[in-house]
C-alpha positions, 0 to 999 in steps of 0.5 A, spaced: 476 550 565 470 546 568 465 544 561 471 543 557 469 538 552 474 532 551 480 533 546 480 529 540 487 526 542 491 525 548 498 522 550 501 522 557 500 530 559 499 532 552 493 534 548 490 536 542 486 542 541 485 548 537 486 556 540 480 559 542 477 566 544 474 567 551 467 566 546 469 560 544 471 561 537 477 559 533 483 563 534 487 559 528 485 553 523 492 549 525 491 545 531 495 546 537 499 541 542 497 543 550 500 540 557 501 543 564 507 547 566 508 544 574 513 551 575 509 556 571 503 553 574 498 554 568 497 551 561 502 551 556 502 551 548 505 550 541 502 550 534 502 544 529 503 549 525 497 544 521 490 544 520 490 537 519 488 533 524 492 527 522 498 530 522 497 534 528 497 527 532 503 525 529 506 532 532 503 531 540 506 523 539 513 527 536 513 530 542 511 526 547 516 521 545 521 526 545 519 529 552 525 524 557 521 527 564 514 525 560 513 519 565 505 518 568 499 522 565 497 528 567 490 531 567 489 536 562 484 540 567 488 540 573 495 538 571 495 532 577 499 526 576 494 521 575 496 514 579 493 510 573 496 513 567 502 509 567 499 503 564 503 502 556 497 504 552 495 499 545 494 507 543 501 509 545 502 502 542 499 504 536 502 511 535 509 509 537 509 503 531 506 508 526 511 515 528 518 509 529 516 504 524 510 504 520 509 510 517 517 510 514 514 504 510 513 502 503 506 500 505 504 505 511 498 507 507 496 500 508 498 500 516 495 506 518 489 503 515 489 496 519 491 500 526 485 505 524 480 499 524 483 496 531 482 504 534 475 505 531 474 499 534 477 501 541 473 508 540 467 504 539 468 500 546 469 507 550 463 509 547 459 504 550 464 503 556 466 496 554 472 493 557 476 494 550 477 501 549 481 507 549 484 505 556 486 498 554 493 496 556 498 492 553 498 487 557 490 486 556 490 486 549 495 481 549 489 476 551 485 472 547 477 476 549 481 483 546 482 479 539 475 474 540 471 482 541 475 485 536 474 480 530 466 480 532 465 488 532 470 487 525 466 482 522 459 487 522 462 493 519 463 493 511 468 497 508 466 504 506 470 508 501 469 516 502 469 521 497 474 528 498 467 531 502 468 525 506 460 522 504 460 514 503 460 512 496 461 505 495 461 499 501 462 491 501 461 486 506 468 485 510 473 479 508 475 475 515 482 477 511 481 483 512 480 483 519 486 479 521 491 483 517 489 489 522 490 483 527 496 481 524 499 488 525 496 489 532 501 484 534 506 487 530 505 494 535 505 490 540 511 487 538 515 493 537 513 495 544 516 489 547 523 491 542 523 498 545 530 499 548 527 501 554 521 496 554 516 499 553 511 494 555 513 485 558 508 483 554 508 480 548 501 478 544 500 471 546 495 470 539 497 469 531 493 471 526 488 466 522 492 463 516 490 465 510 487 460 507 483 459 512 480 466 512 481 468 504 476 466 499 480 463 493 479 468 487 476 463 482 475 468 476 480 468 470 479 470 462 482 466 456 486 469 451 481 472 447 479 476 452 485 478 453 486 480 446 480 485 447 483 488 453 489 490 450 485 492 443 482 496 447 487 499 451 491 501 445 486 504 441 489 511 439 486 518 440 483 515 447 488 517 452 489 511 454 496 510 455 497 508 461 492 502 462 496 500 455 503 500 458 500 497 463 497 491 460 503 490 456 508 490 462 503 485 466 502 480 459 511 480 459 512 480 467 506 476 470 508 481 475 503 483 481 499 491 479 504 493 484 510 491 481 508 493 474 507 500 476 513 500 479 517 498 472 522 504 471 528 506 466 531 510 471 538 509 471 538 509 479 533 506 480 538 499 477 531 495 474 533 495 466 538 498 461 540 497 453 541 491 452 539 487 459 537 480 458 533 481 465 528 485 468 529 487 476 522 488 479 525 490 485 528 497 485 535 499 488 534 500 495 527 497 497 528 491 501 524 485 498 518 483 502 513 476 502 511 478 496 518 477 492 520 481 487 524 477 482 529 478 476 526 475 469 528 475 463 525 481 458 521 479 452 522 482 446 516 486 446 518 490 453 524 491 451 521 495 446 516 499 451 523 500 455 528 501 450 523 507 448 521 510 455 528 511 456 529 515 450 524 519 452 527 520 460 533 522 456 530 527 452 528 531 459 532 536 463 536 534 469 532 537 474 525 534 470 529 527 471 527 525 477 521 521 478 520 521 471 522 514 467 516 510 469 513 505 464 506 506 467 506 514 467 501 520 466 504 523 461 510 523 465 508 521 471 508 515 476 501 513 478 499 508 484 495 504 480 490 504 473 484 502 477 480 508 474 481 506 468 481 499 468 474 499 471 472 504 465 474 498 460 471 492 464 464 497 463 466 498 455 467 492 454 462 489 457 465 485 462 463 484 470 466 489 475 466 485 481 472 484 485 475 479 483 475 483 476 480 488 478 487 488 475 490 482 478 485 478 475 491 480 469 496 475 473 492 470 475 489 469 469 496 468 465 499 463 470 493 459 469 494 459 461 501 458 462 500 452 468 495 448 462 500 449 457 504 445 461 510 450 462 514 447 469 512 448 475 520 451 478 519 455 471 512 459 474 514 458 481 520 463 479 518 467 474 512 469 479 516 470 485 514 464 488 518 458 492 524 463 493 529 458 496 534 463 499 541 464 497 539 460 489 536 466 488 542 470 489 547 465 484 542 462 479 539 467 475 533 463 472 532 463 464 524 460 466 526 457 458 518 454 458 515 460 461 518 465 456 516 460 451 509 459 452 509 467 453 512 468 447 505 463 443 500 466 447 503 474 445 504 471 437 496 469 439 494 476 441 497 480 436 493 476 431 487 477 434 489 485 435 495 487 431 499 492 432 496 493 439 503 490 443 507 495 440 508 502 443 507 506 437 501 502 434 503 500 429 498 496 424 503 491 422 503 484 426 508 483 432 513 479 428 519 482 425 525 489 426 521 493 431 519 500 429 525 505 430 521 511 432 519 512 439 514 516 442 511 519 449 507 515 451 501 521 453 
């Protein structure tokens, strides 16, 4: 086995690497986990049953947490305990936050992207033989130099995104935001290591993140009513299969919610967010825990009620086996979408409107709370209806009315459906906003 070139994974005595011919050639695409077996005295192996590099990692770090005897490492050549291997690693610190906690989630596609950025920056230092890399314990990450290098190393590489074939198309410059949410959760890998029952590591990380107001740049973009009329106007067009970004124009203009939540708006029975007739609207579905960024329960203005009440008929129209995860007010033609980024971009081009990044859909909720704020709305009002200032148990026994919120929201829609009649109404309706709802609902495409 001399000349073996490195696996692309290893954990304790497990390594990652594909079955091969005595020429060298694949046996199989999928990815195979292999170790020493001490009493057979040779290697042995099990398929991922995967082709995905990714998701054979997850395997190995499944079984490799599953193994009661995997104490030291093991050389993947010889099969030798190594004396030095029973350093806690940040990898394995790394791996077993994400296998155990991070990956179960609501925002794991967020964490495997800031744990991703801190490996990237441990594989650079291997490279270069650094004192950061790979081989890094817990105990030495814990330090300030291991923050200071990776602050520096992150602050010189921009963020990239790749299309399917894995070729750079777009890149910006890194915010030191950014960089401190990957510090953020490094701590918190750290963290959960030290939890562990047994401990796997005694220590805990000695350094915090930088605030963020001292590391994020205020957004200082925003857009009056008249823009936001053009907007919607825009979205409502007819015959343009645009209907999610309408649905979700409209929601954010009766919620001031964050895109995130907007997206997450459904009629769904089970999901206990709205019903006929319901004053309120729970932003944050049953059984989600509530995060940093509170979801509240508003109340519903007359137009969303409107989009709601017709979602609803169309989700009871569909079949029970069709029902489940159907009912989103923000859909493609019936099914739930992440976010209308794409669409959203497309009308900023056709309207001929910036396209930088303080122009992306949140500018919506940024831009209503200042509108609503110069209007004089009250500050608990805004606060509340926002999310904001949540104040614990107050917010489990006083359901906030938001009385000047609805109020100004109610003025501003009266103002944007003169400016593009019709275009809050689901169905498109050439009449103005005021008056009896139009019965007749439709799917929304």
């Amino acid at each position: 086995m001399q000349g073996r070139a490195p696996p692309v994974y290893r954990r304790g005595k497990y390594w990652l690497e594909k079955l091969r011919r005595d020429d060298g050639t694949e046996r199989s695409p999928r990815w195979y986990i292999f170790w020493y077996d001490p009493a057979a005295r040779r290697e042995a192996s099990a398929s991922t049953g995967t082709a995905d590099v990714d998701q054979a990692i997850l395997a190995l770090d499944r079984r490799y947490l599953s193994d009661a005897g995997e104490a030291p490492a093991y050389c993947h050549t010889c099969g030798q305990p190594l004396a030095s291997a029973e350093a806690y690693l940040l990898s394995d610190a790394i791996a077993d936050y994400r296998l155990e906690h991070g990956d179960l989630k609501d925002s794991a596609v967020s964490i495997q992207a800031r744990l991703k950025h801190v490996v990237d920056f441990m594989s650079d230092e291997e490279g270069r033989g650094g004192t950061f890399g790979i081989s890094t314990s817990c105990a030495v990450a814990c330090g300030m130099p291991f923050v200071t290098a990776f602050r520096a190393w992150s602050k010189a590489r921009p963020v990239v995104w790749r299309n399917k074939a894995g070729v750079v198309t777009a890149s910006r410059p890194r915010s030191a935001a950014t960089t401190e949410e990957s510090v953020l959760q490094v701590a918190a890998a750290l963290n959960h290591a030290a939890d562990a029952d047994p401990p796997r590591s005694e220590r805990r990380p000695i350094y915090r993140p930088l605030p963020r107001k001292q590391v994020s740049r205020p957004r200082r973009v925003r857009v009056d009513v008249p823009v936001i009329a053009d907007m919607l106007a825009y979205a409502a067009e007819l015959n343009k299969k645009r209907a999610s970004l309408h649905a979700f124009m409209v929601a954010s203009l009766c919620t001031i919610a964050r895109p995130d939540s907007v997206v997450d708006i459904c009629v769904s029975p089970d999901r206990e967010q709205w019903y006929p007739g319901s004053p309120t609207l729970d932003l944050n579905p049953f059984g989600r825990a509530q995060t940093n960024k509170y979801r509240p329960l508003i109340p519903v203005m007359p137009v969303l009620a409107e989009w709601l009440a017709a979602e609803l008929v169309a989700f009871r129209r569909l079949d029970q086996d069709q029902r489940k995860g159907a009912g989103y007010l923000v859909n493609y033609y019936g099914r739930a979408v992440q976010d209308v980024d794409r669409a959203w971009s497309t009308m900023l081009t056709g309207l001929k409107l910036p396209t930088g990044r303080e122009w992306k859909p949140y500018l919506l909720r940024h831009s209503l709370a200042t509108i609503l704020r110069n209007r004089g709305v009250a500050k608990w009002d805004l606060e509340g209806f926002m999310g904001h200032a949540v104040t614990g148990s107050t917010e489990v026994y006083a359901i906030g009315r938001f009385a000047t919120v609805t109020a100004a929201l109610t003025d501003m829609l009266g103002e944007i459906d003169l400016r593009a009649p019709g275009a809050l109404r689901r169905t498109g309706a050439e009449v103005a906003l005021p008056g009896t709802p139009p019965m007749e609902v439709k799917m929304t495409g």
